[in-house]
C-alpha positions in Angstrom: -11.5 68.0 149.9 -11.5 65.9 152.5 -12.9 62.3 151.3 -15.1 60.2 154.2 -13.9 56.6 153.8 -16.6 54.1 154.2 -18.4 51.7 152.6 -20.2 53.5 150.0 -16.9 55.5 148.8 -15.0 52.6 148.7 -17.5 50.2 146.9 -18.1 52.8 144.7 -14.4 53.6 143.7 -14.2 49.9 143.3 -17.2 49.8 140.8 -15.9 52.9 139.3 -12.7 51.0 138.3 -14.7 47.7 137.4 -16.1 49.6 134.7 -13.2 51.4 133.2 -11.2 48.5 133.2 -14.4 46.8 131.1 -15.1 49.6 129.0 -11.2 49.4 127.6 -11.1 45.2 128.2 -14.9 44.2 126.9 -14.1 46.4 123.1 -16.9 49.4 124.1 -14.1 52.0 122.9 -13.4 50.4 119.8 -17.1 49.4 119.2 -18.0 53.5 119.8 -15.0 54.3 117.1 -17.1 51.7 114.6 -20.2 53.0 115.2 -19.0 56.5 114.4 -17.1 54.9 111.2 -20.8 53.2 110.5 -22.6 56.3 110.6 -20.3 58.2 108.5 -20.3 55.7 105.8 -24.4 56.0 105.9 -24.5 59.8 106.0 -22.2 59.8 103.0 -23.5 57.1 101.1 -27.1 58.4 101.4 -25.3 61.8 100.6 -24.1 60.0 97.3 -27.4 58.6 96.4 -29.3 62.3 96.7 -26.2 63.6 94.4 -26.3 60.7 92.2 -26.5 61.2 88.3 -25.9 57.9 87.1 -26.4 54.3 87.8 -23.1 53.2 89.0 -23.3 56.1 91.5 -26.6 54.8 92.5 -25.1 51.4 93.4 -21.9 52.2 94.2 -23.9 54.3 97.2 -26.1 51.4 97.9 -23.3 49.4 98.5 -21.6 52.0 101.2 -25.0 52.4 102.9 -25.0 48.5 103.2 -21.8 48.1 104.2 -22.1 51.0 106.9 -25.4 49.0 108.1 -23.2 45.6 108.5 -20.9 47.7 110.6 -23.7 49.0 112.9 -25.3 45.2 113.2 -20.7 43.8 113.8 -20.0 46.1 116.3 -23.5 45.9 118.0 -22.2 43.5 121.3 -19.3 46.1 121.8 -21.3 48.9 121.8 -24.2 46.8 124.4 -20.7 46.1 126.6 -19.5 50.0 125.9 -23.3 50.9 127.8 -22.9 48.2 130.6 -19.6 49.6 131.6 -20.8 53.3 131.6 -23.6 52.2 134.1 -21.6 50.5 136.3 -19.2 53.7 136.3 -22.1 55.8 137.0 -23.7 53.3 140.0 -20.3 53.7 140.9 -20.3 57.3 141.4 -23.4 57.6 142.4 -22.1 55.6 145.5 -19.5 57.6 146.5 -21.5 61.0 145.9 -23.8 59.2 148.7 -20.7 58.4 150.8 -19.2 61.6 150.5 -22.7 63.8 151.2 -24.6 61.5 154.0 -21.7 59.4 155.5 -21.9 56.0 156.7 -25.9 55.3 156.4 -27.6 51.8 157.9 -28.9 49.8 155.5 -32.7 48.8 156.9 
């Protein structure tokens, strides 16, 4: 495949690296990995509550769904940086898709 170099392929490579370079430098990796640590710790904890047969299970499962819900509310601004970044990648390739199919078009 033969690529057609102009300015939508180029400006869109360059937003396309933008956003990788934000999504590892702006935390939206390690604010996905906490979110997915948040949501576990919810699922079991409400798990443990269902399958609770005494108090201390009771609040030792409150605890783990609170603490899973303080995650989900820490890592919220990595996770709004994680979805900026994976916009810009896909304007990005949207852009070259455009170069690549229509060629060099005049902006009106």
């Amino acid at each position: 495949m033969k690529l057609k170099w102009n300015i939508q392929t180029i400006g869109g490579f360059v937003l396309m690296g933008i956003g990788l370079i934000a999504m590892i430098g702006w935390g939206g990796i390690s604010g996905l990995f906490g979110y997915i640590f948040a949501l576990i710790m919810i699922g079991f904890g409400y798990w443990l509550w269902r399958t609770a047969d005494t108090t201390l299970k009771r609040v030792c499962s409150g605890l783990v769904m609170l603490a899973g819900a303080a995650l989900i509310i820490f890592w919220l601004p990595q996770v709004i940086s994680l979805v900026l970044a994976a916009a810009i990648i896909f304007i990005g390739w949207i852009l070259v898709r455009n170069g690549q199919s229509q060629g060099y078009r005049h902006w009106k």
